[in-house]
N, C-alpha and C positions, 0 to 999 in steps of 0.2 A: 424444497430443501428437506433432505431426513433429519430425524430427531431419535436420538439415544439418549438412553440414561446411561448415565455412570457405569451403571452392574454390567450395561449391555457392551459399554466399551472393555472393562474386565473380561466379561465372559466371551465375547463376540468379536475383538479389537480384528481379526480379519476381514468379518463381513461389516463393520465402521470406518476398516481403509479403503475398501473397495467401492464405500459409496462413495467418501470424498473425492476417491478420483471422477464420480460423473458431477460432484460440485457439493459448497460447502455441505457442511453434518454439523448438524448441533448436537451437543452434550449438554444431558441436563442432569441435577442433584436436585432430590426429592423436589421435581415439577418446574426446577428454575431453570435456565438459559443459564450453564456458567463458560461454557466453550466453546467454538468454532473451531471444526477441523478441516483445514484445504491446502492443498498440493501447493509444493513453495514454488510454482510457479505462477499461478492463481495468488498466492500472498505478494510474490515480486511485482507484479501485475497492479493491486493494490497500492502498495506502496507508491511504485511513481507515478499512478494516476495520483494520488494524493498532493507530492513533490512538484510543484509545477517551476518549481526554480532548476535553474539552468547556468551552469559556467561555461563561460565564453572566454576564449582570448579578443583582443584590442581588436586583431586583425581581420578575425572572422567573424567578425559581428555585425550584422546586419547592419546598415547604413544609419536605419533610427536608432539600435542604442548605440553604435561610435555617438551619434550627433549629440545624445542625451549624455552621455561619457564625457566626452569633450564640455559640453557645457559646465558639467558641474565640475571639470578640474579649473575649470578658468575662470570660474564665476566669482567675484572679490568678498571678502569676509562681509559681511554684516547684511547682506542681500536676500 
C-alpha cells in the first residue's frame, strides 16, 4: 500500500490518484494515518462484504428461511 502525506496529496493529488487506482493510498498528517484513498468501486466492494444481510421476498426464499419465517409468524405469545 502507498503512503502520502498531506503536502504530497496538495502538491501531487495526480500521481495519488493514479496510485489508488492500483489499490488503497494512505494519507498521512505530520506521520499519522489520517485517510484512505480507493476507487468507489473498491469502497462498494467493501461495503457489502461488510453487509451480509440480505432482503428477501416470502416467495424466493430459500426453503430454511420460509420454514424459519413461518415459524416465527405462528409461534404463540409467551414461548
Amino acid at each position: 500500500m502507498m503512503h502520502f502525506s498531506l503536502a504530497d496529496w496538495t502538491n501531487r493529488s495526480g500521481q495519488v490518484v493514479e496510485a489508488a487506482f492500483q489499490g488503497p493510498v494512505i494519507i498521512t498528517r505530520r506521520g499519522k494515518r489520517n485517510f484512505v484513498l480507493l476507487t468507489a468501486n473498491e469502497y462498494d466492494r467493501l461495503v457489502r462484504a461488510a453487509d451480509s444481510r440480505r432482503a428477501v421476498h416470502a416467495d424466493s426464499a430459500p426453503q430454511a428461511i420460509r420454514a424459519m419465517m413461518l415459524a416465527a409468524l405462528t409461534k404463540e405469545d409467551g414461548e
